[in-house]
VEXZA-104135 format. One line per 5 residues: number of its first residue (from 1); their letters; for each residue y negated, x, z of C-alpha. Coordinates in pm, 1 decimal. Example, Ala and Ser with C-alpha at 12.3 -4.5 7.8 and 13.67 -1.06 7.14 Angstrom:
REM VEXZA-104135
1 = AS = 450.0,1230.0,780.0  106.0,1367.0,714.0
This chain:
REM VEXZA-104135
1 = XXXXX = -625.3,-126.1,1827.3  -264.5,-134.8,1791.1  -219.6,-438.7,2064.9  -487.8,-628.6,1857.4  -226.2,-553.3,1523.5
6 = XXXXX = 86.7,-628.3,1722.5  -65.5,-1010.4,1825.4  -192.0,-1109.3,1548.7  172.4,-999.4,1343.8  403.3,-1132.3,1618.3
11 = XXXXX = 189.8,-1414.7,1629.9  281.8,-1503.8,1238.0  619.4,-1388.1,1278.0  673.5,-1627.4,1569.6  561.7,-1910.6,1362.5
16 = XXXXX = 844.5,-1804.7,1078.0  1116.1,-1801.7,1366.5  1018.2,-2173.6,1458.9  1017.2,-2270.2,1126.7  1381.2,-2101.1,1056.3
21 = XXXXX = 1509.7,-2194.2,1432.4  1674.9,-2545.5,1343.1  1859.0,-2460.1,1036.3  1874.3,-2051.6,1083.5  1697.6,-2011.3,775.0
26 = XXXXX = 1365.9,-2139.6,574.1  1171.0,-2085.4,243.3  831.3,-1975.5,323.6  547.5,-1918.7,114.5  437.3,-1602.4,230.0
31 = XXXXX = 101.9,-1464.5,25.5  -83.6,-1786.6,235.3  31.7,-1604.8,574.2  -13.3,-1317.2,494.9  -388.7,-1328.1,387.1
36 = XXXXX = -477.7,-1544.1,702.0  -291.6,-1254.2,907.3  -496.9,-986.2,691.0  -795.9,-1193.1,746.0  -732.6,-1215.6,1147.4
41 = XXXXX = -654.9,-846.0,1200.2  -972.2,-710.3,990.7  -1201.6,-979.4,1210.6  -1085.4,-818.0,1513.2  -1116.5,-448.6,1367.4
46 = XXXXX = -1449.2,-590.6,1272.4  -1577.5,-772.9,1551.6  -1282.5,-853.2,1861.9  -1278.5,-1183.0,1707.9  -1005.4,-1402.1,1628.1
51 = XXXXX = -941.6,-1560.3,1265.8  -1098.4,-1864.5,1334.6  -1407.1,-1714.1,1438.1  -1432.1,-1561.7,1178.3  -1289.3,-1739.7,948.8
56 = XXXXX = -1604.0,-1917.6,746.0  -1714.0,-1548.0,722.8  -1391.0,-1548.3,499.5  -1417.3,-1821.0,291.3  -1783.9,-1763.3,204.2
61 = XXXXX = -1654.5,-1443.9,87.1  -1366.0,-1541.1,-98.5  -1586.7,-1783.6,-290.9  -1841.5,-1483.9,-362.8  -1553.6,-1293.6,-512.6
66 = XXXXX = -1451.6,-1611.5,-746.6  -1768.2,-1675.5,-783.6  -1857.4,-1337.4,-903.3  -1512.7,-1221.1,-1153.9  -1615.6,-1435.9,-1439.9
71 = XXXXX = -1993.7,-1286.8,-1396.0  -1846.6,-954.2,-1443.8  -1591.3,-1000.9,-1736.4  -1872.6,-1181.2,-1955.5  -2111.7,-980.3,-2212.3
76 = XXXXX = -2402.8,-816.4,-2012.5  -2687.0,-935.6,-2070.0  -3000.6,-794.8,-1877.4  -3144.7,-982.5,-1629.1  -2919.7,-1245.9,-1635.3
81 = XXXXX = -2874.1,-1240.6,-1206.1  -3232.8,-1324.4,-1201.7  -3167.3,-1671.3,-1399.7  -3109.8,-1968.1,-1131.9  -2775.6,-2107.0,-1300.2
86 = XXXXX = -2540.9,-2301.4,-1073.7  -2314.0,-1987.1,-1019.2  -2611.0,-1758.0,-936.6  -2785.0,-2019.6,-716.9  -2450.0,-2069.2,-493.7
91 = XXXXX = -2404.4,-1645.8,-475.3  -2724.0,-1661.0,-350.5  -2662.5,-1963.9,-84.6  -2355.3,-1766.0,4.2  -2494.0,-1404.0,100.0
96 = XXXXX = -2774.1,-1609.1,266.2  -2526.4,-1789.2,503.9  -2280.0,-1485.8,525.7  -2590.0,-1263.8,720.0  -2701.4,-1566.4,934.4
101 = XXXXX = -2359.3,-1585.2,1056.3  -2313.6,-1173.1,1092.6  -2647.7,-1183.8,1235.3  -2552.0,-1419.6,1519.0  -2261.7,-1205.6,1599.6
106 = XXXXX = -2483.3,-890.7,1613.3  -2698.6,-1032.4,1834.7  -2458.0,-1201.6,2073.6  -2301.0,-838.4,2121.2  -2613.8,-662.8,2167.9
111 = XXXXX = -2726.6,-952.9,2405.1  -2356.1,-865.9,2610.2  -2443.0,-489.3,2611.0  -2787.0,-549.1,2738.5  -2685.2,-717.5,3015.0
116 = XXXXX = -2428.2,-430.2,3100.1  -2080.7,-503.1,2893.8  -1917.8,-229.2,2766.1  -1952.3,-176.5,2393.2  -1589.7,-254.8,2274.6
121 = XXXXX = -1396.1,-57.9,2061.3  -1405.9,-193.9,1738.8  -1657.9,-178.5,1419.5  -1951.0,-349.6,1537.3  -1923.1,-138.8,1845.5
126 = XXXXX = -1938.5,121.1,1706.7  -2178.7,64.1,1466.4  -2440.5,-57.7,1734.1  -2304.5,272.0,1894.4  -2417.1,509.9,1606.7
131 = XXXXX = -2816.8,624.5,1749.6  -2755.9,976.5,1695.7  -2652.4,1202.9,1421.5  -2665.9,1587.0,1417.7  -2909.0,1759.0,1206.0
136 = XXXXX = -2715.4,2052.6,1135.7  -2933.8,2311.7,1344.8  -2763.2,2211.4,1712.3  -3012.0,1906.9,1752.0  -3019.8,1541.8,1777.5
141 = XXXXX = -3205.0,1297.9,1610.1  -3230.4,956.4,1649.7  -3088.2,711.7,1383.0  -3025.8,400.7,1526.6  -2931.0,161.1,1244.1
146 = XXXXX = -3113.7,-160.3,1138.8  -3003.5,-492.3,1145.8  -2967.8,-505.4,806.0  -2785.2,-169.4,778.4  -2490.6,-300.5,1026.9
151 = XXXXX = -2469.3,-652.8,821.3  -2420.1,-473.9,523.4  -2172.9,-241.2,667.5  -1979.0,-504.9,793.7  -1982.7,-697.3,488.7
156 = XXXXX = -1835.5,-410.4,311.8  -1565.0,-347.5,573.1  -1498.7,-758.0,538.1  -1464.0,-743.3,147.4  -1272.3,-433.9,110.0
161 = XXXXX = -1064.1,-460.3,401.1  -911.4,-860.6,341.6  -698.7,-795.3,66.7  -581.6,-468.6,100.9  -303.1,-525.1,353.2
166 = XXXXX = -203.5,-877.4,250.4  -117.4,-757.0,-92.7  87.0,-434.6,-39.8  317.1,-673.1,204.2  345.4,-952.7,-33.7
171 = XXXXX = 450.8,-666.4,-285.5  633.5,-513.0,-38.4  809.7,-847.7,61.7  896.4,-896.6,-272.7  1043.5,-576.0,-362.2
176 = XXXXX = 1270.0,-579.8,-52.2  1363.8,-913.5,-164.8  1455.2,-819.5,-478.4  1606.6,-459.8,-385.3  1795.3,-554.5,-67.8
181 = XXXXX = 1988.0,-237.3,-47.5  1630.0,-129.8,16.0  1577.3,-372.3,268.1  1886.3,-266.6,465.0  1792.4,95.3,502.3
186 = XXXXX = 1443.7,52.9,613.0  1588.1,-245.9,879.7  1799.4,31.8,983.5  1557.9,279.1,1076.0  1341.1,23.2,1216.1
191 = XXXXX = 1614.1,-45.1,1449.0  1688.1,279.1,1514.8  1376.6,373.8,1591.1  1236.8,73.7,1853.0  1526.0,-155.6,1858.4
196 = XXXXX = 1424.8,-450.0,1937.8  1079.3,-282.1,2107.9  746.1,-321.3,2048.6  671.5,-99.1,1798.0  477.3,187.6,1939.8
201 = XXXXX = 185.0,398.3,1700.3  421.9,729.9,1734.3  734.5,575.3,1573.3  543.2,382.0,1357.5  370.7,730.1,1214.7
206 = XXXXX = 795.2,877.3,1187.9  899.6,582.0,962.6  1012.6,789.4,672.6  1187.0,549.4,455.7  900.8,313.6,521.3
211 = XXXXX = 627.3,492.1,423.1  839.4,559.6,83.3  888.8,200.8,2.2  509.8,160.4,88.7  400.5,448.9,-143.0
216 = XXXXX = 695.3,293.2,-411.2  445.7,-31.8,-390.3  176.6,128.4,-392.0  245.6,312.2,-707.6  347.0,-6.9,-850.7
221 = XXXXX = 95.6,-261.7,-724.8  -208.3,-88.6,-625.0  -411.6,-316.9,-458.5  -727.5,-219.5,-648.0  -643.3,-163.1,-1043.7
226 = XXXXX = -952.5,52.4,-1172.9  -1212.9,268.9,-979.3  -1538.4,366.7,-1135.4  -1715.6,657.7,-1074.2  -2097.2,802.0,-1249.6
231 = XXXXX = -2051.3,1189.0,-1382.2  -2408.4,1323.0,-1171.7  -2415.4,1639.3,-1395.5  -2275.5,1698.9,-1750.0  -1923.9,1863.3,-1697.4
236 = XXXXX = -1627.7,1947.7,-1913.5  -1290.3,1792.8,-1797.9  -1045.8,1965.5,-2001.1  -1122.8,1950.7,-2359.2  -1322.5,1634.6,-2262.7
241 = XXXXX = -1700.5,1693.3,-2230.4  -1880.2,1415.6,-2059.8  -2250.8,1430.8,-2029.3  -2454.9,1349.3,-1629.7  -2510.4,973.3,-1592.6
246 = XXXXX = -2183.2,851.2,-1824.3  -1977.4,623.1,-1587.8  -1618.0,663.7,-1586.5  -1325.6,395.3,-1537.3  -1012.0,543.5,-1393.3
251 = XXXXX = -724.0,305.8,-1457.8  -526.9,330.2,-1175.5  -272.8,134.7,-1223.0  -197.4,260.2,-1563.3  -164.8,652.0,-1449.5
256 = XXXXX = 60.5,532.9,-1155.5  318.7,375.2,-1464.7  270.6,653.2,-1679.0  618.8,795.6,-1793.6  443.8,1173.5,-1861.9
261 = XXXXX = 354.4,1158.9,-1525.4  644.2,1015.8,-1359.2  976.1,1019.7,-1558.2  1129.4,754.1,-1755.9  1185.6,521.9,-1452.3
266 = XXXXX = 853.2,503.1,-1365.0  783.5,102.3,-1394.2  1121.0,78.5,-1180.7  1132.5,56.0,-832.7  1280.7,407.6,-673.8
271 = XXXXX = 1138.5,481.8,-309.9  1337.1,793.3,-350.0  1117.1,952.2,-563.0  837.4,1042.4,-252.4  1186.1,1132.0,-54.0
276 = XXXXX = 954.2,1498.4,-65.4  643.6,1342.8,-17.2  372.7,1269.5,-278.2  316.1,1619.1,-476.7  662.7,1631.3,-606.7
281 = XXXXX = 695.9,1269.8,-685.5  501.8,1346.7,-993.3  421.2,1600.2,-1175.2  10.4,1560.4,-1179.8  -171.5,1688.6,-895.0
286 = XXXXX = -346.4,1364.3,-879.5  -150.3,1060.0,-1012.2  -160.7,917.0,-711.4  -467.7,766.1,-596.8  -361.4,361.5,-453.9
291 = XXXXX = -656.7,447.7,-243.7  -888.6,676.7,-425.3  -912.4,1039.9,-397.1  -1144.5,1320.4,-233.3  -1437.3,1236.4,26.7
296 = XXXXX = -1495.9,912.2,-136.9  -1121.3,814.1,-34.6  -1080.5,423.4,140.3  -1169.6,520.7,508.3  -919.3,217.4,569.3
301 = XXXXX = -585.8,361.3,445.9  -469.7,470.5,762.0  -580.2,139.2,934.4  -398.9,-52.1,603.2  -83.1,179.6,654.7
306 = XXXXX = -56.8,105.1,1067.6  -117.1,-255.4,981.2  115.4,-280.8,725.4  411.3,-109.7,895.2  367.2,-315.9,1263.1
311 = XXXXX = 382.3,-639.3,1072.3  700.6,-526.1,864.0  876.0,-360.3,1141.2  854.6,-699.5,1311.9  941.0,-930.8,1047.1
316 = XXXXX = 1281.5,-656.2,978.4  1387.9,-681.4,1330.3  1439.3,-1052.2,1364.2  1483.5,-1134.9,991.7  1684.6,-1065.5,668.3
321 = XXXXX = 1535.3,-1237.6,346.8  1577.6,-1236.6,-1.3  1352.7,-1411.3,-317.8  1398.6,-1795.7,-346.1  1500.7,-1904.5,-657.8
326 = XXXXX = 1132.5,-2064.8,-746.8  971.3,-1691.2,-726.4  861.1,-1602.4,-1070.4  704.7,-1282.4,-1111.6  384.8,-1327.9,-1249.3
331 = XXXXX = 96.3,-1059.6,-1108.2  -226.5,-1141.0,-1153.3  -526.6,-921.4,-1198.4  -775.6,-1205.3,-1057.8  -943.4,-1115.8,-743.2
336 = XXXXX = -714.5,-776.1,-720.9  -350.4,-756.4,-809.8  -177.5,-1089.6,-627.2  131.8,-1278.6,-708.5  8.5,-1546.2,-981.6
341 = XXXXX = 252.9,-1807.3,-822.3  233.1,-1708.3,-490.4  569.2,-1574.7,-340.3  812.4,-1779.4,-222.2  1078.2,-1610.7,30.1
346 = XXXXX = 1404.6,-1704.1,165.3  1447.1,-1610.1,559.2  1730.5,-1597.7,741.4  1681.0,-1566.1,1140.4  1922.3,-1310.1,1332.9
């Protein structure tokens, strides 16, 4: 997978030294790239597939999403989905056209395997791999997923997978833009560790003052602001008793800020903090949860993380950059936590 990450981020990168080569340096509005490079890498996790194959997959989705927020922040009112208003009518249209496209990739694959192609290695693969699951007693049985079961997990991995790397390096961007003493030390170890290299999965996995400026971001700008989770069984958290069936909200964003939790710098940006990794960066045992917590934890992190430092490794070895002068920061909570007015960079070529 890591060839697949590397061409689709040298790929954007490549675009930005073109753009830069005349002058040396350019303003680029980076959040735009950076989704379309989000969006390409989790269609080929997905499917092999480039962007544009994928890419009305994307927008379909993307309108669901918008489609859906307002839905979600109104009053409740039961039954409502059921009523054909414009907005429910269109969500409708959308999933409708979203499986007939998913289907048609399904098929084609399982129409390339049938004739002898080698299941690649990527989602659907696997997915169209998955026949067999063990019982627990030493025996097989068969399992082989429907149709319908591999569209929906697909969906899933398209919607939760699109804007989780995109917006931890826009934030990321940003920070280093802002903190460029920052910037210089994790250039440094970039360089030290590949030069001017590909980056390779082994010194991508060593990239200590890397993964702290991630986890700094993180902290900060979790991509996802709340989880919610349904208490099965009544249970007593604390002094807090909460009764089977209650559904909880856990603010994460909030707990990551908190000043008990994290000292009096803890809306400031200080990497150094997870210098000793994550349990003495705070002082609760679970503060930090940018991807959830326990078995129900993102089963994309890593994959985020990988992404995420490939396409920053690259960008660091053949640019410096700092915030242009139009950048205001405005985060918005719309559709996850994004930069209001997008995020407008400065980059100067080496």
């Amino acid at each position: 997978m890591l060839p697949a990450l590397w061409e689709s981020s040298s790929a954007m990168v490549k675009e930005w030294e073109e753009m830069a080569s005349k002058t040396g340096s350019c303003e680029i509005e980076v959040w735009t790239y950076l989704r379309k490079l989000s969006a390409d890498l989790i269609s080929r996790a997905a499917f092999g597939s480039s962007y544009e194959e994928g890419k009305r997959i994307f927008e379909l989705l993307i309108e669901q999403i918008q489609i859906a927020i307002p839905v979600f922040n109104a009053v409740y009112i039961p039954g409502w989905r059921f009523i054909p208003t414009k907005a429910n009518r269109r969500i409708v249209e959308i999933d409708k056209e979203c499986r007939t496209l998913l289907k048609g990739v399904i098929d084609k694959r399982k129409k390339a395997i049938k004739e002898g192609e080698k299941p690649k290695d990527d989602l659907l693969g696997l997915l169209l791999e998955s026949k067999f699951q063990d019982n627990g007693h030493n025996n097989k049985k068969q399992i082989e997923l429907s149709i319908e079961e591999v569209i929906n997990e697909s969906k899933l991995f398209y919607l939760a997978g699109q804007g989780t790397t995109s917006t931890l390096l826009v934030w990321t961007l940003i920070m280093l833009g802002k903190y460029q003493e920052w910037q210089a030390r994790a250039r440094e170890e970039i360089l030290n560790t590949f030069g001017n290299r590909i980056p390779d999965f082994q010194g991508l996995n060593h990239l200590k003052t890397v993964n702290m400026i991630f986890q700094e971001v993180l902290r900060l700008y979790p991509p996802v602001l709340e989880i919610s989770r349904t208490v099965t069984d009544d249970i007593r958290v604390g002094d807090v008793f909460l009764p089977g069936g209650v559904l909880v909200n856990l603010p994460i964003a909030l707990i990551q800020q908190d000043e008990k939790l994290w000292g009096d710098d803890a809306k400031e940006f200080n990497p150094l903090r997870f210098s000793e990794g994550i349990s003495k960066a705070t002082k609760g045992n679970m503060s930090f949860f940018s991807f959830g917590w326990g078995p129900r934890i993102c089963i994309g992190s890593n994959f985020a993380m990988i992404e995420a430092k490939m396409t920053l490794a690259l960008i660091l070895q053949r640019f410096s950059f700092e915030l242009s002068p139009s950048y205001v920061h405005a985060p918005s909570t719309i559709g996850g936590l994004r930069p209001q007015f997008d995020a407008p960079i400065v980059f100067h070529q080496f």
